[in-house]
N, C-alpha and C positions, 0 to 999 in steps of 0.2 A: 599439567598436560596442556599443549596446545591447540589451539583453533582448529579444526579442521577447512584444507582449503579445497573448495567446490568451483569448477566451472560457473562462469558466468550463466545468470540463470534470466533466461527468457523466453517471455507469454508472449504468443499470438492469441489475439481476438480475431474471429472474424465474425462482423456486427449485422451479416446477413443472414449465417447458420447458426447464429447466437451460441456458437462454439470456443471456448477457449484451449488452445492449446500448449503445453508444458513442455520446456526444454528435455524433461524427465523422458518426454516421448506419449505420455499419460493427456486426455483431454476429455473434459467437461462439458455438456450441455447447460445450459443457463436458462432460468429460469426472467431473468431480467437483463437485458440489453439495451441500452437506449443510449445514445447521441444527447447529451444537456450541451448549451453552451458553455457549459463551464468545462466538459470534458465527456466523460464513460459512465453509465451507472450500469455496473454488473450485481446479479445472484446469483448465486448456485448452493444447490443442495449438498449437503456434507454426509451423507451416507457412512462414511467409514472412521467419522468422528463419534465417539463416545457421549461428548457434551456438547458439540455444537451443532447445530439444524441447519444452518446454512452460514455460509460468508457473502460479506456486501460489500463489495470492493465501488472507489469511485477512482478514477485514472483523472487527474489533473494535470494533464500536459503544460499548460503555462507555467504552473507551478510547479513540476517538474517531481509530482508526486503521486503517490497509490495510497489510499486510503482504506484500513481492510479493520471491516469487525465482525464477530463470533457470534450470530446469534447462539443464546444458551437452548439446549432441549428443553429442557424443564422449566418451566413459567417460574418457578423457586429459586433457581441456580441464580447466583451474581454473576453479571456479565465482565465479561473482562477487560482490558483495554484494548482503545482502536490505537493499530497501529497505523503511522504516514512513516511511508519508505521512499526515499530516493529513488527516483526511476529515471531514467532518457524513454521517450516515448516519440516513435516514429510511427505515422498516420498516412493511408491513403482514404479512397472514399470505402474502402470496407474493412481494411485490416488495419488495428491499433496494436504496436507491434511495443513492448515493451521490455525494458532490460534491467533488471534489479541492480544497483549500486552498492548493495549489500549495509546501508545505514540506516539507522531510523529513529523516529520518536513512538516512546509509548507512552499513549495516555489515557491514562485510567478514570480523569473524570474526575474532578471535587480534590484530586492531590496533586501534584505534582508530575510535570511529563519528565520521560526520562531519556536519555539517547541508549538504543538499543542495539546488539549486535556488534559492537566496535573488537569486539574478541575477529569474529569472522572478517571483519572489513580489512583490518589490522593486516590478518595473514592473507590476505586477497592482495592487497598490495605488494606486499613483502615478497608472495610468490608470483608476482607480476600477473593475476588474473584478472586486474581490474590496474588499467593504468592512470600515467600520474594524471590525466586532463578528466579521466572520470573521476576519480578519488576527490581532486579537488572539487568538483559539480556536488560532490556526494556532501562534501564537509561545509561549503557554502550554500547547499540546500536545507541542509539538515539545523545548522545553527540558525539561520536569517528565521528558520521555520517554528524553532523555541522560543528564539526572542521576540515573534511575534504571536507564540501560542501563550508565553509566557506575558506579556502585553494585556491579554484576554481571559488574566487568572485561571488558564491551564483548562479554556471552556470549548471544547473544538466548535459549538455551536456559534457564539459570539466570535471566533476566528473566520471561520465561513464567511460569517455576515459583513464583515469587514473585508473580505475579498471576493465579497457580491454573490453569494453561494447561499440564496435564501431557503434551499432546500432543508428539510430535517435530516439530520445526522443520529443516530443511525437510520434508515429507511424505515417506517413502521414496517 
């Protein structure tokens, strides 16, 4: 069975109603908004997730990435991996307008990152929903971003720190 191909899928932020809004049509209130120089740091409550309590995304524009992890509900539960996804991200002074490239790494922390999603990236090109100058951003964001998580024995903290990002990863 193949891929399913999806619309190009893009967030709106907007960093004064700490509102994120979903291509889906669907939007969020947030619980954490803030401006870092390094980029976004978003929260929000996950209410219609099972195991997770909320997601912590961080938007890295330079880097040309979104950074997203799970808190688990349960103080017991194994956290899972943060995934970094390829984005293009267009910014004014209130709206961080981002556009999913449909690629990514996941990393689980103490193993090995993996690249994630290439089933769906695949058929996004294939059915022209992501064209050739994104796909290539996608494939050259996503590798430069292993070989240098992978540099940092696969430790997204020690990767941070190395591109000046001395916050903690995940957010307490």
């Amino acid at each position: 069975m193949g891929a399913v191909i999806t619309p190009q899928l893009v967030d709106v932020v907007d960093t004064v109603s700490a509102v994120r809004s979903y291509s889906s049509g669907g939007a969020r209130r947030l619980s954490t908004c803030r401006v870092e120089h390094w980029g976004l740091r978003l929260e929000c409550p996950t209410p219609e997730d099972p195991f997770s309590d909320s997601e912590v995304t961080w938007l890295m524009p330079e880097l040309g990435l979104r950074l997203t992890h799970h808190k688990p509900r349960s103080r017991h539960a194994r956290s899972g991996p943060s995934v970094l996804s390829a984005v293009r991200v267009q910014r004014d002074s209130r709206h961080w307008r981002t556009t999913d490239l449909l690629l990514g790494l996941a990393v689980p922390g103490g193993t090995t990152a993996r690249i994630v999603r290439s089933e769906e990236f695949a058929a996004a090109v294939a059915g022209r929903v992501l064209n050739a100058d994104d796909a290539d951003q996608a494939l050259r964001i996503v590798h430069r971003t292993l070989e240098e998580v992978s540099l940092h024995r696969h430790d997204l903290g020690a990767w941070l720190t190395h591109r000046g990002i001395f916050d903690t990863w995940p957010s307490p």
